[in-house]
Biopython code that builds the backbone (N, CA, C, O; Angstrom):
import numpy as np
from Bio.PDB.StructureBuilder import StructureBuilder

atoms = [
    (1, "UNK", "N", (32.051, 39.162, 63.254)),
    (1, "UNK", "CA", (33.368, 38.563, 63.366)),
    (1, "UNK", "C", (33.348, 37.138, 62.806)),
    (1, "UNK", "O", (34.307, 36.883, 62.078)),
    (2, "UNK", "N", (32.534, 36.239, 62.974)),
    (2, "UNK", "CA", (32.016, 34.858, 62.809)),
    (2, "UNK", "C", (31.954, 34.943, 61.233)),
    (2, "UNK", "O", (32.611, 34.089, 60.639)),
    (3, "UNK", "N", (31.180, 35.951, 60.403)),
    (3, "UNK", "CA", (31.700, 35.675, 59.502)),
    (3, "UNK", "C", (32.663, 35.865, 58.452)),
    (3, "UNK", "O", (32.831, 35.269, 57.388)),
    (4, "UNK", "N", (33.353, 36.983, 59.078)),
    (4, "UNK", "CA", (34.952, 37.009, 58.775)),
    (4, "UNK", "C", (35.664, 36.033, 58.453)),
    (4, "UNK", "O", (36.252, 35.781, 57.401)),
    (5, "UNK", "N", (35.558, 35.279, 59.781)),
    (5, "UNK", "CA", (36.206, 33.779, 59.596)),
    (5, "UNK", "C", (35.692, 32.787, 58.901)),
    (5, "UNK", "O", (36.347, 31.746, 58.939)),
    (6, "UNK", "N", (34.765, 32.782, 58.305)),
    (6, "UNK", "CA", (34.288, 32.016, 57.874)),
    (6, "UNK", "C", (34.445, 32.208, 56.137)),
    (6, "UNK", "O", (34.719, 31.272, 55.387)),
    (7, "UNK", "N", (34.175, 33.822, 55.630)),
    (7, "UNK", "CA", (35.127, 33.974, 54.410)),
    (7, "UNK", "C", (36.524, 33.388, 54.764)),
    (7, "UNK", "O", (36.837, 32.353, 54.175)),
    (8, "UNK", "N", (37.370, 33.902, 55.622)),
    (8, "UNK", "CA", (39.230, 33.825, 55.010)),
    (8, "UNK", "C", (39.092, 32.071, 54.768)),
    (8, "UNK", "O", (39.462, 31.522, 53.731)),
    (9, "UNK", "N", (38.350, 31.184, 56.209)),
    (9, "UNK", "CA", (38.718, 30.048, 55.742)),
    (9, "UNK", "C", (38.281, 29.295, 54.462)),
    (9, "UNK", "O", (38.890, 28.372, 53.922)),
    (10, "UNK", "N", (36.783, 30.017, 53.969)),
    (10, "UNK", "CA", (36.252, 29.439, 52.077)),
    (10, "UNK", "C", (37.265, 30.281, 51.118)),
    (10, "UNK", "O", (37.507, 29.869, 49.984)),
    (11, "UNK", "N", (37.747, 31.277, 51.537)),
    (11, "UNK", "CA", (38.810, 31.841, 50.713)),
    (11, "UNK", "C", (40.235, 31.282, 50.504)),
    (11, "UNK", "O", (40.979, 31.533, 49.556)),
    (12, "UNK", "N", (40.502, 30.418, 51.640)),
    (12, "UNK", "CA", (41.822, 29.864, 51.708)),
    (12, "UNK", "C", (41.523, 28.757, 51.310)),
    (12, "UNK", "O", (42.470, 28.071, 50.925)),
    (13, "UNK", "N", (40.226, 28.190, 51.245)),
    (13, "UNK", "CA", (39.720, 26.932, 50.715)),
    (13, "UNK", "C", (39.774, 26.670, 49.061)),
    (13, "UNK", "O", (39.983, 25.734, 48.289)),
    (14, "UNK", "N", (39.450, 28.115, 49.012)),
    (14, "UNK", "CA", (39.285, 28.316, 47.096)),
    (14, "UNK", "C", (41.299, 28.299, 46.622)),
    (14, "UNK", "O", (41.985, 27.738, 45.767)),
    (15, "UNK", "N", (41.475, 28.974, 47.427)),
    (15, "UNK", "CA", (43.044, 29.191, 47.277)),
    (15, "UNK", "C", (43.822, 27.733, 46.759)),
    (15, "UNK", "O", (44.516, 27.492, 45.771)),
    (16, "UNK", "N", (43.293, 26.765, 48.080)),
    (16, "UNK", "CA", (43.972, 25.374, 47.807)),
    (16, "UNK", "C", (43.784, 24.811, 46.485)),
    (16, "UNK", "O", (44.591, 24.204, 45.780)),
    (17, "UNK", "N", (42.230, 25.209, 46.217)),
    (17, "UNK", "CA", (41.963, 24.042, 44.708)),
    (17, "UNK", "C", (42.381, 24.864, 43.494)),
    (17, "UNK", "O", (42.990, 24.470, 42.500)),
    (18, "UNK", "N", (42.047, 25.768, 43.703)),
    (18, "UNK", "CA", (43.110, 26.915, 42.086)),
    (18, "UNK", "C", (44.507, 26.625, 42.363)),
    (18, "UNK", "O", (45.279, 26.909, 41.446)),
    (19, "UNK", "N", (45.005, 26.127, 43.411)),
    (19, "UNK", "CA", (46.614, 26.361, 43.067)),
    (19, "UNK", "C", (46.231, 24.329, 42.955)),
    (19, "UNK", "O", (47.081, 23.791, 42.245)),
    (20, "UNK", "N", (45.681, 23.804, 43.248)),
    (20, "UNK", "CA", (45.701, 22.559, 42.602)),
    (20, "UNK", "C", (45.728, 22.196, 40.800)),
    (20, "UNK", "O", (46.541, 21.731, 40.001)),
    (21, "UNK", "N", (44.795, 22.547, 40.779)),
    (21, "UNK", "CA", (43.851, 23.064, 39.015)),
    (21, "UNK", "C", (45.205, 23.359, 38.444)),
    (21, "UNK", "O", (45.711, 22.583, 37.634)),
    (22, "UNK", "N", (45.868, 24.556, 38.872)),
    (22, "UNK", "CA", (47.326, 25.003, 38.205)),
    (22, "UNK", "C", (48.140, 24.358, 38.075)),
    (22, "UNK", "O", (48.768, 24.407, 37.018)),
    (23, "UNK", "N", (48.590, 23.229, 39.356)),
    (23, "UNK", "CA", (49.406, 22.512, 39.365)),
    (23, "UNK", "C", (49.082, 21.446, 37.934)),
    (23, "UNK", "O", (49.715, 21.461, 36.879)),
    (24, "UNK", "N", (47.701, 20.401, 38.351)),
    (24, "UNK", "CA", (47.616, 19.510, 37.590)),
    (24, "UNK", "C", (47.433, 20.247, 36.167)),
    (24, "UNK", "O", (48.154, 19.458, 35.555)),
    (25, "UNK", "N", (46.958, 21.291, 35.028)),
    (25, "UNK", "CA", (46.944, 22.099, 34.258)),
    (25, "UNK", "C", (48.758, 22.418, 33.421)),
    (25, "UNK", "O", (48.943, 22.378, 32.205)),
    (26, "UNK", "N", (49.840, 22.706, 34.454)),
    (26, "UNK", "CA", (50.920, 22.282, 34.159)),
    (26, "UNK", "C", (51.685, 21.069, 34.149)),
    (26, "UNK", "O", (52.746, 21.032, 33.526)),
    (27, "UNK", "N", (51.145, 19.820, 34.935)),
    (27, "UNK", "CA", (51.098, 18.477, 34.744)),
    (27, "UNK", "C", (51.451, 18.048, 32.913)),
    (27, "UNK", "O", (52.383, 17.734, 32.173)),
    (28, "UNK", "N", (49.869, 18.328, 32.899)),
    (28, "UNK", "CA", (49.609, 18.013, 31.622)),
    (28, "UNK", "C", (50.786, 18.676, 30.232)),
    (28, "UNK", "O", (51.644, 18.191, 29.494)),
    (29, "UNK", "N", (50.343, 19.653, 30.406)),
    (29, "UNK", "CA", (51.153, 20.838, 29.480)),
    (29, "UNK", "C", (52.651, 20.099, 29.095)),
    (29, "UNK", "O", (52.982, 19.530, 28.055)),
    (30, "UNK", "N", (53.402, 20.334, 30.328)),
    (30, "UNK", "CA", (54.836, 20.283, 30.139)),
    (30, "UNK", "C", (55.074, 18.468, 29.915)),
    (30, "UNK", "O", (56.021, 17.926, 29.345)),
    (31, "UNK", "N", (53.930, 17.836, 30.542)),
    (31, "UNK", "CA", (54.294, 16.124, 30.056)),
    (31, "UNK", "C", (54.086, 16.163, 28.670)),
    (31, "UNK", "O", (54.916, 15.756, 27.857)),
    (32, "UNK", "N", (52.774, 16.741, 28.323)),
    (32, "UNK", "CA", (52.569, 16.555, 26.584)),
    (32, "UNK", "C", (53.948, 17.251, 26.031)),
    (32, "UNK", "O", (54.347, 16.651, 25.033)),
    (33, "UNK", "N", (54.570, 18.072, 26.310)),
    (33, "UNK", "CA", (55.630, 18.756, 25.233)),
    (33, "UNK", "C", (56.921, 17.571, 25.789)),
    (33, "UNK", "O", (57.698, 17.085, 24.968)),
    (34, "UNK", "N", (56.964, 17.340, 26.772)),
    (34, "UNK", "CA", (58.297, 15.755, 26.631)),
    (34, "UNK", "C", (57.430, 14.634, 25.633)),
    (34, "UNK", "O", (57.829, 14.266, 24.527)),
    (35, "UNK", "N", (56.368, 14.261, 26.183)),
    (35, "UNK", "CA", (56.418, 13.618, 25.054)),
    (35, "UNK", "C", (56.677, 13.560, 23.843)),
    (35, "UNK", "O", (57.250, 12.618, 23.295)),
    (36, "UNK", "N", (56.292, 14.532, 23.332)),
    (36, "UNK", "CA", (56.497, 14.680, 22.219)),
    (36, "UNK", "C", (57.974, 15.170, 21.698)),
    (36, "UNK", "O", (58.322, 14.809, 20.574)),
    (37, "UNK", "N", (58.881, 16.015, 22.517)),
    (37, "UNK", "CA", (60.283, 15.742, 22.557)),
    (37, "UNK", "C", (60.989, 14.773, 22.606)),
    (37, "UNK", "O", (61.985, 14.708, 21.885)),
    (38, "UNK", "N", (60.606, 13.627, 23.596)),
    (38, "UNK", "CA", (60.900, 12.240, 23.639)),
    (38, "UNK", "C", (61.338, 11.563, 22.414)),
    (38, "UNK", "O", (62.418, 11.337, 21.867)),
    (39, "UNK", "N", (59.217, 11.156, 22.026)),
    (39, "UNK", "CA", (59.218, 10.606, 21.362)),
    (39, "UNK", "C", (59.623, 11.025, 19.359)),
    (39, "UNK", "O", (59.389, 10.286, 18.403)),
    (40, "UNK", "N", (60.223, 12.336, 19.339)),
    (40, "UNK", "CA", (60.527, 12.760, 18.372)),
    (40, "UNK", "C", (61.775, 12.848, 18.012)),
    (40, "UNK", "O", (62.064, 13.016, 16.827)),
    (41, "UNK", "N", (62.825, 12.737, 19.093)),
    (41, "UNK", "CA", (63.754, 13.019, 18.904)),
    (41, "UNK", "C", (65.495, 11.452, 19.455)),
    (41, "UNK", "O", (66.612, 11.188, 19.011)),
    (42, "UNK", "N", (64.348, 10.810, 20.895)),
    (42, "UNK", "CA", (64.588, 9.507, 20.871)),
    (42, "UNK", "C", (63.748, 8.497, 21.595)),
    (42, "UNK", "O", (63.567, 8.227, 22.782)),
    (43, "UNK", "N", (63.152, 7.882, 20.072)),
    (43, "UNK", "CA", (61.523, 7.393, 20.642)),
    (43, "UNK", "C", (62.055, 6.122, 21.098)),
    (43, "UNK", "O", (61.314, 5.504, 21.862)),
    (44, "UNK", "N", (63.639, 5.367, 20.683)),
    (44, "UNK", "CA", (64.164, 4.467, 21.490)),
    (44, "UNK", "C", (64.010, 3.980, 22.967)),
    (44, "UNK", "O", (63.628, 2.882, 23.373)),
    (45, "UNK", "N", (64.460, 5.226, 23.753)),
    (45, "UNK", "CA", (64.330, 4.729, 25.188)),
    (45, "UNK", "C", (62.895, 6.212, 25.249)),
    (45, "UNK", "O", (62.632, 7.074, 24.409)),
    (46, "UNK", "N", (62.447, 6.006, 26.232)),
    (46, "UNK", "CA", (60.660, 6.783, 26.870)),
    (46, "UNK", "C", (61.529, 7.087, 27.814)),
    (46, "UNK", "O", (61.653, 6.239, 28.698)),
    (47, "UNK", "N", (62.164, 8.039, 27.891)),
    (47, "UNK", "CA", (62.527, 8.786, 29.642)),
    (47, "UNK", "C", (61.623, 9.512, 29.945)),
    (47, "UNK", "O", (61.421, 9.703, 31.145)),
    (48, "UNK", "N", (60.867, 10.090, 29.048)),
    (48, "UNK", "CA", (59.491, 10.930, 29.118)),
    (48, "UNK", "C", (58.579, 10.144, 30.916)),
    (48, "UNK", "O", (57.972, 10.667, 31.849)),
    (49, "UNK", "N", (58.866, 9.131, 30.668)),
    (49, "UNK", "CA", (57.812, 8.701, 31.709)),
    (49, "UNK", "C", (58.448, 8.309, 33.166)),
    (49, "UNK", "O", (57.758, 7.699, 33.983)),
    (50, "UNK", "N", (60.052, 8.759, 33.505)),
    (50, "UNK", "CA", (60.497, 8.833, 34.185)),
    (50, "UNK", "C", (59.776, 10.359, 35.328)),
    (50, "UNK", "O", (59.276, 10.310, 36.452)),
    (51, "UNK", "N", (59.980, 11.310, 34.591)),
    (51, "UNK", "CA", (59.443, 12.542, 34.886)),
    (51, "UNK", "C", (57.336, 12.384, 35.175)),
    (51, "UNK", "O", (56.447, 12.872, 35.875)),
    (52, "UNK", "N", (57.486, 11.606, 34.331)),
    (52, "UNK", "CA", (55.477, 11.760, 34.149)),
    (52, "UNK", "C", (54.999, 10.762, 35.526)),
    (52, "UNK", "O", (53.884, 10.919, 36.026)),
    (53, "UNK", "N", (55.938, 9.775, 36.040)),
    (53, "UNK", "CA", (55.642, 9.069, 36.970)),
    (53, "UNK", "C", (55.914, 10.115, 38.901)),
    (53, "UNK", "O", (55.309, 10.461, 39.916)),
    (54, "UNK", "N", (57.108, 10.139, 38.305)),
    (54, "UNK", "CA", (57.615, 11.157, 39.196)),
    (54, "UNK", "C", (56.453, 12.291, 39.318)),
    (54, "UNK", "O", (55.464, 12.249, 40.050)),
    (55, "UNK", "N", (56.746, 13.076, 38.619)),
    (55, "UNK", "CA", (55.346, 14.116, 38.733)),
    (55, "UNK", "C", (54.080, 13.930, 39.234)),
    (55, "UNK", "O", (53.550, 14.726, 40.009)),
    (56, "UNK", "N", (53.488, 12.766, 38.772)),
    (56, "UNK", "CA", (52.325, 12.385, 39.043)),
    (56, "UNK", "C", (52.460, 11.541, 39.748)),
    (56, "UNK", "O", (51.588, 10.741, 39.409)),
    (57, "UNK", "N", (53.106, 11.046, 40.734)),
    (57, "UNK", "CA", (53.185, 11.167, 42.467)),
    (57, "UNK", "C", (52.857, 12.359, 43.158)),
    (57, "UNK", "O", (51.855, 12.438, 43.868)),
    (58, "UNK", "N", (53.777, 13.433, 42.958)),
    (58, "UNK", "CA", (52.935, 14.306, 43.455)),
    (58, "UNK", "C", (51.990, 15.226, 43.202)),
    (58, "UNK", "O", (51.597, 16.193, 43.854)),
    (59, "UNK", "N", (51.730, 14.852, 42.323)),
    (59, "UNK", "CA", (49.971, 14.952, 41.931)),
    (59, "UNK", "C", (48.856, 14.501, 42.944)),
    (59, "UNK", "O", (48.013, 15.047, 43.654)),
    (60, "UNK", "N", (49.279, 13.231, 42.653)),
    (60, "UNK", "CA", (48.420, 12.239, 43.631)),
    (60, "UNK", "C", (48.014, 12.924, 45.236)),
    (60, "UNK", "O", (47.015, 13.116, 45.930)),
    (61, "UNK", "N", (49.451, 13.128, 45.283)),
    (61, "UNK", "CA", (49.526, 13.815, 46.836)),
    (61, "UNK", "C", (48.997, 14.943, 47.072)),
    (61, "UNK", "O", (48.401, 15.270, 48.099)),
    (62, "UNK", "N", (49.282, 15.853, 45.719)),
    (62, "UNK", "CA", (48.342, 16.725, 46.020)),
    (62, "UNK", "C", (47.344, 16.917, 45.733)),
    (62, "UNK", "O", (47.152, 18.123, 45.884)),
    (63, "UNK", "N", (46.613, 16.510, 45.425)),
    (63, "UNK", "CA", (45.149, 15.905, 45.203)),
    (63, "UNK", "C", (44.267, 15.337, 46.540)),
    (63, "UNK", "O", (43.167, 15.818, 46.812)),
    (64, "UNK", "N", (44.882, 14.269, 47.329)),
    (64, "UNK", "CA", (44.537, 13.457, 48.583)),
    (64, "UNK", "C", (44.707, 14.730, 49.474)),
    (64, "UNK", "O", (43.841, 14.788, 50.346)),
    (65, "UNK", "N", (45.759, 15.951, 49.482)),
    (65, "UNK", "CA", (45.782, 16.890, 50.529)),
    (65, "UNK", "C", (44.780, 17.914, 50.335)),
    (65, "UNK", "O", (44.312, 18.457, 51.335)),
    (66, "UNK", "N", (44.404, 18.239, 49.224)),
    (66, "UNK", "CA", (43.340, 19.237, 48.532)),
    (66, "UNK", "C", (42.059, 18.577, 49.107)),
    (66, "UNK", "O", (41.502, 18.988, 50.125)),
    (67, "UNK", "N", (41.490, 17.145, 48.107)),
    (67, "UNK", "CA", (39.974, 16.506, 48.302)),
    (67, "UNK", "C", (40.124, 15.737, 49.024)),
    (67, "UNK", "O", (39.091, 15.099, 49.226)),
    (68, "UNK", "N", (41.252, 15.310, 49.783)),
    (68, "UNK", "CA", (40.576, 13.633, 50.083)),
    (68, "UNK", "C", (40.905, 14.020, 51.558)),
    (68, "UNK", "O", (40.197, 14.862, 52.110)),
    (69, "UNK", "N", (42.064, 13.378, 52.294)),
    (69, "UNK", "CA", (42.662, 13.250, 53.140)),
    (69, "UNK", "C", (43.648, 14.615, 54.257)),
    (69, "UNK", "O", (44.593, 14.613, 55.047)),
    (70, "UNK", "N", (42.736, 15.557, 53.697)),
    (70, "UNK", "CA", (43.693, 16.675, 54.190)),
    (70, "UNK", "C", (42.912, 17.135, 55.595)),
    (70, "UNK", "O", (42.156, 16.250, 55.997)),
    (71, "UNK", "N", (42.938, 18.212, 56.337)),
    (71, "UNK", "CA", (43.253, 18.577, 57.350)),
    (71, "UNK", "C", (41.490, 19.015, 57.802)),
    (71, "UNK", "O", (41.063, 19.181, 58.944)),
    (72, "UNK", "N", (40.872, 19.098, 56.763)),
    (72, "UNK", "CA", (39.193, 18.883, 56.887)),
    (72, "UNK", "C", (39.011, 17.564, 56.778)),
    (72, "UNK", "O", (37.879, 17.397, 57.232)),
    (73, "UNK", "N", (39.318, 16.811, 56.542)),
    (73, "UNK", "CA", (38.826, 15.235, 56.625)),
    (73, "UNK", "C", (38.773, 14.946, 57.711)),
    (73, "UNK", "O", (37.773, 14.581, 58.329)),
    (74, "UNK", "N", (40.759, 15.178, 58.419)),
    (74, "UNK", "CA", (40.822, 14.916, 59.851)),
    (74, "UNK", "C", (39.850, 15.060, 60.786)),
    (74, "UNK", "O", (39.321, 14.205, 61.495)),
    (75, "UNK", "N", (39.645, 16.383, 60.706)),
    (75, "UNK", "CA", (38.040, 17.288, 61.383)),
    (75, "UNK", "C", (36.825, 16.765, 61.475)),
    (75, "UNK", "O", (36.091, 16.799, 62.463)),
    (76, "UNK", "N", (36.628, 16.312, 60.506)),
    (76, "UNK", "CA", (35.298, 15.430, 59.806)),
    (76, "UNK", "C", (34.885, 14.070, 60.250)),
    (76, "UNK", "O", (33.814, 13.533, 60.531)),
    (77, "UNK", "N", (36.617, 13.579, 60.193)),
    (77, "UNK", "CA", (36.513, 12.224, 60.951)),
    (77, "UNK", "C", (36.409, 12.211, 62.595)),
    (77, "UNK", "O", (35.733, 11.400, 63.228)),
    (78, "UNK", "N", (37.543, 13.709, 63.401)),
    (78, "UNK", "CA", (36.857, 13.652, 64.351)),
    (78, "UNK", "C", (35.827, 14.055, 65.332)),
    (78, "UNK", "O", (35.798, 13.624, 66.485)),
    (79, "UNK", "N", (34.986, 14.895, 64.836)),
    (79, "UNK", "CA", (33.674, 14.580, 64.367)),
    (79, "UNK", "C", (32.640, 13.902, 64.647)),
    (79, "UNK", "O", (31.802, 14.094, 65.527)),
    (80, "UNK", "N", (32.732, 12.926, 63.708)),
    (80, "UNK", "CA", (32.407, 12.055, 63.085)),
    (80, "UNK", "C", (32.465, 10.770, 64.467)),
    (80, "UNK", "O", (31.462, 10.092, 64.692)),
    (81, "UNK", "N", (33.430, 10.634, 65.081)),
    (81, "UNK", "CA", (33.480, 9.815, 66.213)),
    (81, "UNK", "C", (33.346, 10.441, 67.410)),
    (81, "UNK", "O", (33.083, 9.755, 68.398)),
    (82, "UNK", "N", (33.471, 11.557, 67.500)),
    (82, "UNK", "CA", (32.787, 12.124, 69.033)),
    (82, "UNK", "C", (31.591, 11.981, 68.844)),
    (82, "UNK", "O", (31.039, 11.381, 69.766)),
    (83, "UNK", "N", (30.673, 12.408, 67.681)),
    (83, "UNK", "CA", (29.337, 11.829, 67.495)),
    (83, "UNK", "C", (28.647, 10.677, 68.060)),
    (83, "UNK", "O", (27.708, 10.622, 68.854)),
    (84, "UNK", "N", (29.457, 9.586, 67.354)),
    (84, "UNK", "CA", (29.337, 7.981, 68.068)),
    (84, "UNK", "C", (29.384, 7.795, 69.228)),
    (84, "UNK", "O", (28.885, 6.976, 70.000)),
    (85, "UNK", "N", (30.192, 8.832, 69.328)),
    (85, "UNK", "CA", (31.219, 8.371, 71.318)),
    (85, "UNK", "C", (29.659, 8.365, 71.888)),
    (85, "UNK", "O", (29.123, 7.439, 72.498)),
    (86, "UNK", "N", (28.973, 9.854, 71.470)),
    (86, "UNK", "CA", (28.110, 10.025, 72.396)),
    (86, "UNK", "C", (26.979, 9.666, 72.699)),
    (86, "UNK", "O", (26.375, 9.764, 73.767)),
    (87, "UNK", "N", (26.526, 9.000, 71.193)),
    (87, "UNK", "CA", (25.161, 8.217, 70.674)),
    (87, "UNK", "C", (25.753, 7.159, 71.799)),
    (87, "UNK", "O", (25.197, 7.203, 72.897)),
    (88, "UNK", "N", (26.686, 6.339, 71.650)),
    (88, "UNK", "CA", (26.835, 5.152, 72.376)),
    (88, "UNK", "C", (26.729, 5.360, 73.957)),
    (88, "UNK", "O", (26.392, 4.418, 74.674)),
    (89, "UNK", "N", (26.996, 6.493, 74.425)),
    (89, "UNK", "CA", (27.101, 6.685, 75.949)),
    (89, "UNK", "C", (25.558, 7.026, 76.100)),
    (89, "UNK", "O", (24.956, 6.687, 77.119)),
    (90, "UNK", "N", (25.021, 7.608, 75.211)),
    (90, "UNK", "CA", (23.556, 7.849, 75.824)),
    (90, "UNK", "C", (22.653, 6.749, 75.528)),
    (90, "UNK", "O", (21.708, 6.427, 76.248)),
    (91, "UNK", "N", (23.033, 6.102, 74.274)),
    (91, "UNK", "CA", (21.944, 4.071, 74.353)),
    (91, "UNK", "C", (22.291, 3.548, 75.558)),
    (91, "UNK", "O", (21.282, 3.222, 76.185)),
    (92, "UNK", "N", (23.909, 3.206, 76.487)),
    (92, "UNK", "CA", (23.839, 3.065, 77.641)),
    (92, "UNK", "C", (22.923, 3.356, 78.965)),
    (92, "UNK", "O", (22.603, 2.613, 79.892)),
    (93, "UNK", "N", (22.594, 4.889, 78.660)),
    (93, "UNK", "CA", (21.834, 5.256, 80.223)),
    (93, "UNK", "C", (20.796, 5.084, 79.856)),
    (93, "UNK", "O", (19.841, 5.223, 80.620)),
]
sb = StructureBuilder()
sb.init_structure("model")
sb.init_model(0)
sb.init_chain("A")
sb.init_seg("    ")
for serial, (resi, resn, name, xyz) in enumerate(atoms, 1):
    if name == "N":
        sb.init_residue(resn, " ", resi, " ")
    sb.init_atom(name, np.array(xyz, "f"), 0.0, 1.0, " ", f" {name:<3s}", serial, name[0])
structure = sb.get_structure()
């Protein structure tokens, strides 16, 4: 059973970063073709980077929810301080 769970959650793990990869993969794609619409058609004003800023906000975000800051970090961090809690209660006695 133990490791049942332990595939779905590396499976749902793999899930997060391929649909990341996809995301940032179409990032790219559809910014390079404004640009180049942009700048081909009115290289006057760059609205191109209205969208590329926008977008890549949530990039960012999803990136920090994928590697950085997401819901295993939380875990990690607490963790990470029950650890301490307990090192420190046992240098006490």
């Amino acid at each position: 059973m133990e490791d049942k769970n332990l595939y779905e959650k590396a499976r749902a793990r793999v899930t997060e970063i391929k649909e990341f990869y996809s995301h940032l993969i179409s990032y790219i794609i559809v910014n390079a073709i404004l640009i180049f619409i942009n700048l081909m058609f009115s290289p006057g004003y760059l609205w191109f980077l209205w969208v590329t800023i926008g977008w890549g906000i949530g990039i960012v975000i999803h990136f920090v929810n994928v590697f950085g800051f997401g819901k295993e970090w939380e875990e990690r961090k607490i963790q990470e301080f029950i650890e301490r809690e307990k090192r420190k209660q046992q240098e006490k006695q």
